[in-house]
C-alpha positions as CSV (number, residue, x, y, z in Angstrom):
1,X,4.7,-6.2,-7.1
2,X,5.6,-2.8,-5.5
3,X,9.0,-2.0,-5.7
4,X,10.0,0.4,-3.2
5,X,13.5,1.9,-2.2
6,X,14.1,3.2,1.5
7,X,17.4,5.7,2.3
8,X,18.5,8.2,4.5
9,X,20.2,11.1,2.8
10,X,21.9,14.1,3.4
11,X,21.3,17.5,1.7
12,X,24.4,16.8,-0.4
13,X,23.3,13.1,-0.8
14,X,25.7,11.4,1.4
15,X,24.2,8.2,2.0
16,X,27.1,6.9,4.2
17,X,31.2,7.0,5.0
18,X,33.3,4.0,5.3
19,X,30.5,1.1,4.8
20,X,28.8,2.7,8.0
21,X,25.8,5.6,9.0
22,X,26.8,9.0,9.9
23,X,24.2,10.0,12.3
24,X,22.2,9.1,14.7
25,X,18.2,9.2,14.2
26,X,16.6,6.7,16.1
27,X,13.4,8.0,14.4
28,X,14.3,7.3,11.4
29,X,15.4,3.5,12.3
30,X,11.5,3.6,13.7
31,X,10.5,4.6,10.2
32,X,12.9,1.8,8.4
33,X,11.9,-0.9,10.7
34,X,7.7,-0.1,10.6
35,X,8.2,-0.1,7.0
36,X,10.4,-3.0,6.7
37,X,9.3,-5.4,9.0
38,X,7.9,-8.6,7.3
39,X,9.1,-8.1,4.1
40,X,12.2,-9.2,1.7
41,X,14.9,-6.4,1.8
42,X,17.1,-6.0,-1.6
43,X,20.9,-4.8,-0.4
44,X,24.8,-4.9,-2.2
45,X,26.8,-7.2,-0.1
46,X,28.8,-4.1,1.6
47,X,25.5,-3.0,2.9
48,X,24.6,-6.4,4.2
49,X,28.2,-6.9,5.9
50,X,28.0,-3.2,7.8
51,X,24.9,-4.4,9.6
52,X,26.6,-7.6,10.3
53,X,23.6,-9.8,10.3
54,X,20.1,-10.2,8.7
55,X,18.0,-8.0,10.2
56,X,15.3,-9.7,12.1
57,X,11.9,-10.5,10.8
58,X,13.0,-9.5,7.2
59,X,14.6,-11.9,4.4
60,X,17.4,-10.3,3.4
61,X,18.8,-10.7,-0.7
62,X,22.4,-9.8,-1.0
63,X,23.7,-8.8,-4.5
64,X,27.0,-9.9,-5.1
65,X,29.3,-11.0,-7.4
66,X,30.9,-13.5,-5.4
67,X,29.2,-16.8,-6.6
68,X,30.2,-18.4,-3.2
69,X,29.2,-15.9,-1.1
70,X,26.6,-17.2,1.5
71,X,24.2,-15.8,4.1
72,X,22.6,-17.5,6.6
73,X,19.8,-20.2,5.9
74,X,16.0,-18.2,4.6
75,X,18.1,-15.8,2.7
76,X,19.4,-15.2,-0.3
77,X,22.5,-14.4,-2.4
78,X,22.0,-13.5,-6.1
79,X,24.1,-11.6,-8.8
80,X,22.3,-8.8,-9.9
81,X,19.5,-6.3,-8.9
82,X,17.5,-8.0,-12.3
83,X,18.2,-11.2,-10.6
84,X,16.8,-10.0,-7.0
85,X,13.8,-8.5,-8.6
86,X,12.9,-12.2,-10.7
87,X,13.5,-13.9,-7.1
88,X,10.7,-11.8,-5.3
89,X,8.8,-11.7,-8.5
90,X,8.8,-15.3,-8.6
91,X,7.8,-15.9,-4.8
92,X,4.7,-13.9,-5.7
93,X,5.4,-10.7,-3.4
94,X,3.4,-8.1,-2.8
95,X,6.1,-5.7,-1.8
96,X,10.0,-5.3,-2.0
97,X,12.7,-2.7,-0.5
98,X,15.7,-1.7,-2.1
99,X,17.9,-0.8,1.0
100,X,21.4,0.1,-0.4
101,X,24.0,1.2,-0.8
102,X,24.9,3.7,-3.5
103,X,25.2,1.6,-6.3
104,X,22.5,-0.2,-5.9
105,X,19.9,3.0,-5.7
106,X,21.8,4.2,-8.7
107,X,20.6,1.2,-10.9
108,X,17.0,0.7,-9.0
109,X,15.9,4.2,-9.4
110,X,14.8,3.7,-13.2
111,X,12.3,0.9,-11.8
112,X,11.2,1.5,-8.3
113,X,7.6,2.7,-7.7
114,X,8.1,4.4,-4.8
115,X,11.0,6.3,-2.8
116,X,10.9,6.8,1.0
117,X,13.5,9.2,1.6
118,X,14.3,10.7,5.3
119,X,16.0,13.8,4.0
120,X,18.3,15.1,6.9
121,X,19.2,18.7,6.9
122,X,22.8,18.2,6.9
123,X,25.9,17.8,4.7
124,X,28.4,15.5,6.4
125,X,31.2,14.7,4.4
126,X,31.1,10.7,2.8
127,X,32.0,8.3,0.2
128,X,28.2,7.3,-1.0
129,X,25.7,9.4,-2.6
130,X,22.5,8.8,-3.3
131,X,21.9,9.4,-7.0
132,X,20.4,12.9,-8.8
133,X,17.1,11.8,-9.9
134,X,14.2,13.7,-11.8
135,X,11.7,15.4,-8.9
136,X,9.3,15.8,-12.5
137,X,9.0,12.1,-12.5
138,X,8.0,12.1,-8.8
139,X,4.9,13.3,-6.3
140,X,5.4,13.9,-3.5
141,X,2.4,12.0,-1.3
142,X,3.5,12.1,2.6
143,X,6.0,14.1,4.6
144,X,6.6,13.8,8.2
145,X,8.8,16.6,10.0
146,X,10.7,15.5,13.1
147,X,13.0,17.4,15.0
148,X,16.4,17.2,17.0
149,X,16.6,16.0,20.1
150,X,18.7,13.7,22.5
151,X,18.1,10.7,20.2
152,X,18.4,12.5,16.8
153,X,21.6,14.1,15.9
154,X,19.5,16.0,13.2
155,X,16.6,18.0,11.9
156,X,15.1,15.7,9.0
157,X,11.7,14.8,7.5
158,X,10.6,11.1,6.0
159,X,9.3,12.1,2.4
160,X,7.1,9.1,0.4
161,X,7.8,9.6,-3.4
162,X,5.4,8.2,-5.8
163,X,6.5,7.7,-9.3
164,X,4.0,9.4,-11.9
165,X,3.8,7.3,-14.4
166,X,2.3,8.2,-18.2
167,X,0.0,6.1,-19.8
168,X,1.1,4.4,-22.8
169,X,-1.2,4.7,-25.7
């Protein structure tokens, strides 16, 4: 199963401020939903809640450590990224998406294959960060400029990381 992860960041890494986006790219929700679309999305429960609903034509796993949290019927609520990855792993996927927030990319970055990152040339203030991570451990394989205009707030370009991995001998 391919594990991929899917943010938006800022130059500075802000990922967000107050459980909510801080710009406006409707490019970039193009990107997220082509790429999401038909496919089990991994989230924290403060991510799920700030889009206020499953996202249609997706099944949605919240982390939390609520054990009586509950989402709506199709989805599912577990208690740790591990126990996300055994769920998808056990419905025989083919493909995941980690979608956020912070601390959730902070633990999947150590196991994701892939990273599809819309870097926006900006540096907003926040209160989430995307984590450093190692650009030696990555290629990049894809990059797609797009520029402002009346429905994007910013400059930014959609990157697709793969993770080189070493063989083991």
């Amino acid at each position: 199963m391919k594990i991929s992860l899917i943010v938006a960041k800022a130059e500075n890494n802000v990922i967000g401020r107050d459980n909510q986006l801080i710009w406006k790219l409707s490019d970039d929700l193009k990107l997220f939903k082509k790429h999401t679309t038909g496919h089990h999305i991994i989230m924290g429960r403060k991510t799920y809640e700030s889009m206020g609903k499953p996202l249609p034509n997706r099944t949605s796993i919240v982390i939390s450590r609520n054990n009586n949290y509950e989402v709506p019927a199709g989805h599912h609520v577990v208690n740790s990224l591990e126990s996300a990855i055994q769920l998808c792993i056990g419905k025989h996927l083919d493909q995941v998406y980690i979608i956020g927030g912070a601390q959730i990319y902070k633990e999947a970055i150590g196991i994701c294959d892939e990273m599809l990152i819309t870097e926006v040339e900006a540096n907003p203030q926040g209160d989430a960060f995307f984590p450093e991570f190692n650009k030696k451990e990555w290629k990049e394989v894809y990059d797609e400029e797009h520029r402002k205009d009346e429905k994007n707030e910013f400059d930014f370009k959609f990157v697709i990381y793969k993770r080189m991995h070493t063989k083991v001998k």
